[in-house]
VOGU-605255 format. One line per 4 residues: number of its first residue (from 0); their letters; for each residue x, y, z of C-alpha. Coordinates in nm, 4 decimals, padded with zeros to 6 digits. Example, Ala and Ser with C-alpha at 12.3 -4.5 7.8 and 13.67 -1.06 7.14 Angstrom:
REM residues 2
0	as	01.2300:-00.4500:00.7800; 01.3670:-00.1060:00.7140
//
This chain:
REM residues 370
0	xxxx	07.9861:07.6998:09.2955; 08.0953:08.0087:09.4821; 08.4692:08.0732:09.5953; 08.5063:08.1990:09.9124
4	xxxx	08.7603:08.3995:10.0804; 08.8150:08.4766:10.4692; 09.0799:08.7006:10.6222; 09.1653:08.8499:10.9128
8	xxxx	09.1496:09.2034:11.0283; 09.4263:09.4290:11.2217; 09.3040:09.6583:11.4691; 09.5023:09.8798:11.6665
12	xxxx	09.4035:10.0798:12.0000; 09.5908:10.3996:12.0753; 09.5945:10.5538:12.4089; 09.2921:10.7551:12.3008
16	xxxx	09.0958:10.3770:12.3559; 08.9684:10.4196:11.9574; 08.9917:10.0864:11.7231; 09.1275:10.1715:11.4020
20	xxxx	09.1604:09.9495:11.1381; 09.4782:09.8409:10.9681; 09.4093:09.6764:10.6760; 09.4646:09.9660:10.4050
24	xxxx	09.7794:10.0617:10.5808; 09.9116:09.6821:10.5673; 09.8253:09.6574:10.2140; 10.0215:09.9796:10.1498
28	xxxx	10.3220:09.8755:10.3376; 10.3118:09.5559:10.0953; 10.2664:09.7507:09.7993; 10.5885:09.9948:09.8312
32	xxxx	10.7932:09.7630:09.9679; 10.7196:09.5843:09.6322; 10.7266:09.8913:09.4199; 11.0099:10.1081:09.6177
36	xxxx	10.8294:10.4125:09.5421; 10.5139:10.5783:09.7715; 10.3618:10.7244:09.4157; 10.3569:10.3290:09.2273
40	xxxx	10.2634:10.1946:09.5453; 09.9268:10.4481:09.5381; 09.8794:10.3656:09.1900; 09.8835:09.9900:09.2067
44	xxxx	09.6029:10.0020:09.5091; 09.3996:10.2872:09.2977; 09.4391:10.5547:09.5551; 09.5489:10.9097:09.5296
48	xxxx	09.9513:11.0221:09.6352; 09.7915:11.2377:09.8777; 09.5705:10.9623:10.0765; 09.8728:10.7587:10.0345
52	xxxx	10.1058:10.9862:10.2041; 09.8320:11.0821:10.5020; 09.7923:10.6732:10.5813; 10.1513:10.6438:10.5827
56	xxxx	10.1302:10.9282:10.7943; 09.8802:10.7958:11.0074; 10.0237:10.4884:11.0909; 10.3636:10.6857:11.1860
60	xxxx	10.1469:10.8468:11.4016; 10.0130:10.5228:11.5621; 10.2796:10.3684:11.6659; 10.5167:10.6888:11.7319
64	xxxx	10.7948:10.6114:11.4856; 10.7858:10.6084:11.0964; 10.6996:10.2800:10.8956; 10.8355:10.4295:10.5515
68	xxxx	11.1371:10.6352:10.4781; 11.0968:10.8363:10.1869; 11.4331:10.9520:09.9812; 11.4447:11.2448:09.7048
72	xxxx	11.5778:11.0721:09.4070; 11.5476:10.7033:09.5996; 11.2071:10.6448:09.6160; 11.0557:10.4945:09.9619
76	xxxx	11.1776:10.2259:10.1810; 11.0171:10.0343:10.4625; 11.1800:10.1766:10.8238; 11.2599:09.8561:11.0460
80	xxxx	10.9310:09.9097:11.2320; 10.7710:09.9492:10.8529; 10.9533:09.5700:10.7901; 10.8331:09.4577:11.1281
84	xxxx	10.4785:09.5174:11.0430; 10.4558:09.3329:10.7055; 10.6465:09.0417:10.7663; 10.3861:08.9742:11.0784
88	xxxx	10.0902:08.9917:10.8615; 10.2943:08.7842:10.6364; 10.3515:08.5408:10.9553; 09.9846:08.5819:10.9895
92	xxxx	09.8551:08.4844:10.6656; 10.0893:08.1706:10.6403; 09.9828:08.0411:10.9769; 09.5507:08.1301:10.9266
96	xxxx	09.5064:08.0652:10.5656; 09.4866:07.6955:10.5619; 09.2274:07.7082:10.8422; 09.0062:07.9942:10.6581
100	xxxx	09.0404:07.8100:10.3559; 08.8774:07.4858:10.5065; 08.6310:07.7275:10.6692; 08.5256:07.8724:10.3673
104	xxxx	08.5201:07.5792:10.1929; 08.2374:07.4557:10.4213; 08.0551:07.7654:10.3642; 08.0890:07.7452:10.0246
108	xxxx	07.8841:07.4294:09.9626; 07.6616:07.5307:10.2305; 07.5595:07.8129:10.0263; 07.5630:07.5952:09.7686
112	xxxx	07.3116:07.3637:09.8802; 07.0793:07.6219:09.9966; 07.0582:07.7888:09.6448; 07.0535:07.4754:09.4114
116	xxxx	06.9420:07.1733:09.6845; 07.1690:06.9242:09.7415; 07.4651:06.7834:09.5287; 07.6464:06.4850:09.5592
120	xxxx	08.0129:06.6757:09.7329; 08.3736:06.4938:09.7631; 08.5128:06.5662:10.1492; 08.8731:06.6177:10.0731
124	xxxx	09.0831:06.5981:10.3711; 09.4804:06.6666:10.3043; 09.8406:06.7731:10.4675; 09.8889:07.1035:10.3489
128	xxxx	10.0966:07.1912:10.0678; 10.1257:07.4165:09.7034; 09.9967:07.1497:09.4600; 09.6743:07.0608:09.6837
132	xxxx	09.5524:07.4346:09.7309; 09.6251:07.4942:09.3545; 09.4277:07.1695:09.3079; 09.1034:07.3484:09.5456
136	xxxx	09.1724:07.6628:09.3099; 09.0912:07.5221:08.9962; 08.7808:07.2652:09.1746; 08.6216:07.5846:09.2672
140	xxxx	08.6842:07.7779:08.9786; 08.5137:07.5236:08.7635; 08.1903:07.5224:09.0216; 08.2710:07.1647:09.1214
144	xxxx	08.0902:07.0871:09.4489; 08.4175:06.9954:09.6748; 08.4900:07.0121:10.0360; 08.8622:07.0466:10.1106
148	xxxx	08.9807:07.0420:10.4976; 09.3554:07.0843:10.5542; 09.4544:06.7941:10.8298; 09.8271:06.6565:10.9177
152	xxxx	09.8519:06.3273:10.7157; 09.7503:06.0707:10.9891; 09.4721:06.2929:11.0654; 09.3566:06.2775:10.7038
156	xxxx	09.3929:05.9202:10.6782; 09.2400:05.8202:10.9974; 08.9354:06.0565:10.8882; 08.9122:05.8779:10.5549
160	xxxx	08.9170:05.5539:10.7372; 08.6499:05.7021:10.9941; 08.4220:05.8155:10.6618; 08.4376:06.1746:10.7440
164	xxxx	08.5824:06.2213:10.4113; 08.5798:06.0391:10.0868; 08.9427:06.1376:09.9712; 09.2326:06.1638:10.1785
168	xxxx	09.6126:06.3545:10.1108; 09.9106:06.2191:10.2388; 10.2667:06.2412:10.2039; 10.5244:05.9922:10.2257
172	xxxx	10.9624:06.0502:10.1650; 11.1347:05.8477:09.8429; 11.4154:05.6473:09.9725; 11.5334:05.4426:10.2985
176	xxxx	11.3213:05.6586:10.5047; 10.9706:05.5088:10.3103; 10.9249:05.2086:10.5425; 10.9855:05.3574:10.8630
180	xxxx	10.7012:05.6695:10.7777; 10.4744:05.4113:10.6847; 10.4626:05.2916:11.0320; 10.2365:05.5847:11.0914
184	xxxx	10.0310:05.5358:10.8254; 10.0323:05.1365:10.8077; 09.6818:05.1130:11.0004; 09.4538:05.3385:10.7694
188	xxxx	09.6213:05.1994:10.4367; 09.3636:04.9610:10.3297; 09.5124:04.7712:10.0436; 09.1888:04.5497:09.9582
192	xxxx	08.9528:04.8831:09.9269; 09.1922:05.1972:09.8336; 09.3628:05.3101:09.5635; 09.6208:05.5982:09.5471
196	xxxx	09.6312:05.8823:09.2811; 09.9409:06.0718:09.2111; 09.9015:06.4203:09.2651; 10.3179:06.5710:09.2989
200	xxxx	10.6876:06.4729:09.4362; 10.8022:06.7200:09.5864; 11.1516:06.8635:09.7974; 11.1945:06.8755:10.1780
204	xxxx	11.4512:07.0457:10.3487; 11.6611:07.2678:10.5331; 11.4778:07.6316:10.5025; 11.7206:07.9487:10.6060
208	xxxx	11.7910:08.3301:10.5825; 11.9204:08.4419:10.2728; 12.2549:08.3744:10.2517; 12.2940:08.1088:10.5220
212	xxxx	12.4375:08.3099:10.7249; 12.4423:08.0769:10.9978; 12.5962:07.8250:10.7805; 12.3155:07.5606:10.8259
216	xxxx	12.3724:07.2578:10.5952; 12.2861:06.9230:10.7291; 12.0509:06.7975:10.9785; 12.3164:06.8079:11.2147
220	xxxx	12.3707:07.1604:11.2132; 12.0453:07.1800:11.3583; 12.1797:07.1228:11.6831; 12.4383:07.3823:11.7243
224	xxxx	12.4573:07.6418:11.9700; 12.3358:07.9412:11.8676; 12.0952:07.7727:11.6080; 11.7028:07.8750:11.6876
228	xxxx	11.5140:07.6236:11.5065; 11.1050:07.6354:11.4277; 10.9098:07.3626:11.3832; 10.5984:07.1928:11.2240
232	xxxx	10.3437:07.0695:11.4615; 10.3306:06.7487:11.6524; 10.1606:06.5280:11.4816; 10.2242:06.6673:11.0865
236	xxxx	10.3889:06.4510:10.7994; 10.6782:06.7155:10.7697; 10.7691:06.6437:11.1681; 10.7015:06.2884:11.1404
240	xxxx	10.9762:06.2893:10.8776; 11.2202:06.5231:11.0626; 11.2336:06.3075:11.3320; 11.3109:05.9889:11.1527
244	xxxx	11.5794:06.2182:11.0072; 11.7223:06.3222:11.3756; 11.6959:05.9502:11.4419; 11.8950:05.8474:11.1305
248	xxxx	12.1455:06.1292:11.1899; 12.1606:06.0588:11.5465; 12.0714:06.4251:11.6516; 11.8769:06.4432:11.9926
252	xxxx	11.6081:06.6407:11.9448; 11.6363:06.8158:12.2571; 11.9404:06.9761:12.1819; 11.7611:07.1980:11.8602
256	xxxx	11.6563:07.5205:12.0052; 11.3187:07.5418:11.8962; 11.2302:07.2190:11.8092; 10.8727:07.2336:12.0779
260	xxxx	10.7483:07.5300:11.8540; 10.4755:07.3822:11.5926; 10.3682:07.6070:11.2904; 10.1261:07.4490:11.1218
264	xxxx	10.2069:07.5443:10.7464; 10.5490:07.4942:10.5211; 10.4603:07.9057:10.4358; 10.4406:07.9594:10.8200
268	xxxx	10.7615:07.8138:10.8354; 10.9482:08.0332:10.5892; 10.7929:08.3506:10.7167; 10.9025:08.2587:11.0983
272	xxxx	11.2698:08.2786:10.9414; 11.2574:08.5554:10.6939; 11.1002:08.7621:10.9931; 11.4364:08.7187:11.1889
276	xxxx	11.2473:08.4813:11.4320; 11.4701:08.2303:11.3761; 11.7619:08.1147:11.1694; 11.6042:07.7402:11.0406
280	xxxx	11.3228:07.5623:10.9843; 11.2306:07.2506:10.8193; 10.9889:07.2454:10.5012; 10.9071:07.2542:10.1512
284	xxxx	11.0978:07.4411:09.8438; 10.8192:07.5884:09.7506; 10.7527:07.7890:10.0960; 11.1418:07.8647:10.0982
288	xxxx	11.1583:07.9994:09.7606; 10.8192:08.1934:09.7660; 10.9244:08.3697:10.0883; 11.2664:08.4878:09.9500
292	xxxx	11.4635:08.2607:10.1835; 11.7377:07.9856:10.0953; 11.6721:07.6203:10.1028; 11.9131:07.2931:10.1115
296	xxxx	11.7446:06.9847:09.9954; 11.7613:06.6834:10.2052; 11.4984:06.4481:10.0887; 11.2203:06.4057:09.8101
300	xxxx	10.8731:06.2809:09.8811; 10.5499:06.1610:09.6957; 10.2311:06.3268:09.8005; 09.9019:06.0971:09.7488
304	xxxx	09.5741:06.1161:09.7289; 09.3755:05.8167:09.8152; 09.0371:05.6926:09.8035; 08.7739:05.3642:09.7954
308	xxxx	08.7683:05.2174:09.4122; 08.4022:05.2722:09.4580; 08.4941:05.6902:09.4919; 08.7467:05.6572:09.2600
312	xxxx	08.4747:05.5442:09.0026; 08.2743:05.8295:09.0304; 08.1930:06.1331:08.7576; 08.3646:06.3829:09.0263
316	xxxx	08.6942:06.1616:09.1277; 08.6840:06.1257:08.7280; 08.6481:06.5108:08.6831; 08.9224:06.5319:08.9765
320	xxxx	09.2040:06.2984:08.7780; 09.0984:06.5271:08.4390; 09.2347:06.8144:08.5893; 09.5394:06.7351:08.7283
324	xxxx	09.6703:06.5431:08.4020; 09.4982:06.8595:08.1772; 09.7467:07.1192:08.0229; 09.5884:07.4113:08.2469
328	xxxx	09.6597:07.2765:08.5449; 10.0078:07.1243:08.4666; 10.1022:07.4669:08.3515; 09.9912:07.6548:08.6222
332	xxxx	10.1825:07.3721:08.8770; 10.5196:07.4457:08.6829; 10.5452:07.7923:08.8479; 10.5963:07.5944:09.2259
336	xxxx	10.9550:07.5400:09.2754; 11.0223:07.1933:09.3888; 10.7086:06.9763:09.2928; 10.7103:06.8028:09.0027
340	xxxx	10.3540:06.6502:08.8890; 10.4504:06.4561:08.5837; 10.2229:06.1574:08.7295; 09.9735:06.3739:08.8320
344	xxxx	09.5939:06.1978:08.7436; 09.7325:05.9116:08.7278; 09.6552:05.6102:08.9972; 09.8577:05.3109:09.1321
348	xxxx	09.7870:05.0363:09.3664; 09.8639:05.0737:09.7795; 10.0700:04.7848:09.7077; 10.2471:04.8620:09.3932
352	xxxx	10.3628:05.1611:09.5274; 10.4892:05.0640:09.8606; 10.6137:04.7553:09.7848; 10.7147:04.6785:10.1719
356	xxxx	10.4149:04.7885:10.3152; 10.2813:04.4041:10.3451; 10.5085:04.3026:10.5880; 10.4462:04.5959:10.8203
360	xxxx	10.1033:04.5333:10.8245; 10.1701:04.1867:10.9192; 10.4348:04.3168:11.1919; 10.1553:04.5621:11.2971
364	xxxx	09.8689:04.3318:11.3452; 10.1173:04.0406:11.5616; 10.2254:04.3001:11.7600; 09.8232:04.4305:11.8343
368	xx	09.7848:04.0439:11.8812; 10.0767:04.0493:12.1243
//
């Protein structure tokens, strides 16, 4: 099966009306402010010093100030403007990819179909995270015939209930916090017809600049002047569970600066604060870590994947459960900070892992009856 890959273009208009594209320039910018020097930078994207130099140039030229400052014996450096620049496409890439990714994903067994007829395809509809796009990596890189679509958890679970997918991802926090999160999810959790498969626990938290300078430590702290706060979107597993946090810390949500924004990726999340956009956010390790940023730990979760028992029994849900308990992928999942996927593969009943689940269903359906 083919991988496919989407991404966005930069274009910039001058006052000369002409469209010029940005992408080389961007990819530059990335590439010395990883290297520190103009020449390695060049080198790494296979280009000469001297078409380095003129598109570093250029760009100056573009936007009437420098983007790199270059230093005999020092190397290069990214101006403020330079900084500005990269951490928006950074901002960019962490808000778009999921979406792309689901929109290649349909094209990709599109394609598919067209060039070898039709094949039976699993609809995989998930909350975001590290362990689930790792998971799509390695399904497409062995040519299996999956569709994944990135969806907030209820929105995953109400589509598996709807049969617009045949496995759904969902997240759920370890602890006190369990019951009341199930709430959300009680309706769609089928206990006579589903089964759930383990795919990672992983850490929530408290995501800020390097440093803390701002001193953020508890949910609390959230709420202080001078705090600006972004946030996951309405309707996400990550903002479900910050607001049963606010509600067990007895922190009115209207006092967090911030708190109506909705980014719609953990990644989106760190970038917002390592771009100097704001001082906290609320997401996974993972995103925290991988953006450079600091992160306090407030809760651990399980993320699921569920399915029918009829789905589960198939050769590609079979395939599926190979790869997440085989060595490759295991190994590759122990570079994510955060997530653990010692379980991962293996399944467990709706039942045996949420234990108090029965009783909200019953408190659901009396209160529907009500």
């Amino acid at each position: 099966m083919f991988k496919m890959s989407i991404k966005p273009q930069w274009l910039v208009e001058g006052l000369d009306t002409v469209r010029r594209p940005l992408h080389q320039l961007i990819e530059l910018l990335t590439a010395v402010d990883e290297a520190g020097q103009l020449a390695a930078a060049a080198k790494r994207l296979d280009v000469s010093y001297r078409y380095a130099w003129e598109l570093v140039r250029g760009g100056g030229r573009i936007f009437g100030a420098p983007l790199v400052a270059m230093t005999r014996g020092r190397g290069a450096v990214l101006t403020p403007l330079g900084e500005k620049l990269l951490w928006a496409n950074r901002r960019i890439a962490a808000r778009l990819d999921p979406t792309l990714d689901s929109l290649a994903s349909e094209l990709e067994v599109e394609i598919e179909r067209v060039l070898s007829n039709v094949k039976p395809t699993i609809r995989i509809h998930a909350s975001h995270g590290f362990a689930i796009g790792m998971l799509r990596d390695f399904l497409l890189s062995m040519h299996l015939p999956v569709e994944v679509k990135y969806r907030g958890s209820m929105e995953a679970l109400a589509s598996l209930a709807g049969m617009n997918c045949e496995v759904a991802g969902f997240h759920v926090p370890i602890g006190n916090l369990q019951a009341a999160m199930l709430k959300f999810y009680v309706r769609w959790l089928d206990q006579k017809n589903l089964v759930l498969i383990n795919l990672a626990t992983r850490r929530q938290g408290i995501i800020t600049a390097p440093g803390n300078p701002k001193n953020i430590l508890t949910i609390e702290d959230l709420a202080k002047p001078g705090i600006r706060f972004v946030n996951r979107q309405f309707g996400s597993g990550t903002r479900i569970l910050l607001d049963l946090l606010l509600k067990e810390h007895e922190v009115d949500s209207r006092r967090i600066a911030g708190y109506a924004s909705g980014e719609t990726t953990h990644a989106a999340i760190a970038a917002y604060i390592a771009s100097g956009m704001a001082d906290a956010g609320f997401g996974l390790e993972a995103a925290a870590r991988r953006m450079g940023q600091d992160f306090i730990p407030i809760v651990n979760e399980r993320y699921f994947l569920t399915c029918t028992k009829e789905t589960l029994a198939s050769p590609i849900v079979s395939r599926i459960r190979e790869v997440l308990s085989g060595p490759h992928f295991r190994a590759a999942a122990a570079s994510l900070p955060g997530i653990d996927i010692a379980q991962a593969g293996t399944t467990i009943s709706i039942d045996g892992a949420f234990p108090d689940l029965p009783g909200k269903v019953r408190e659901t359906r009396s209160a529907r009856a009500q």
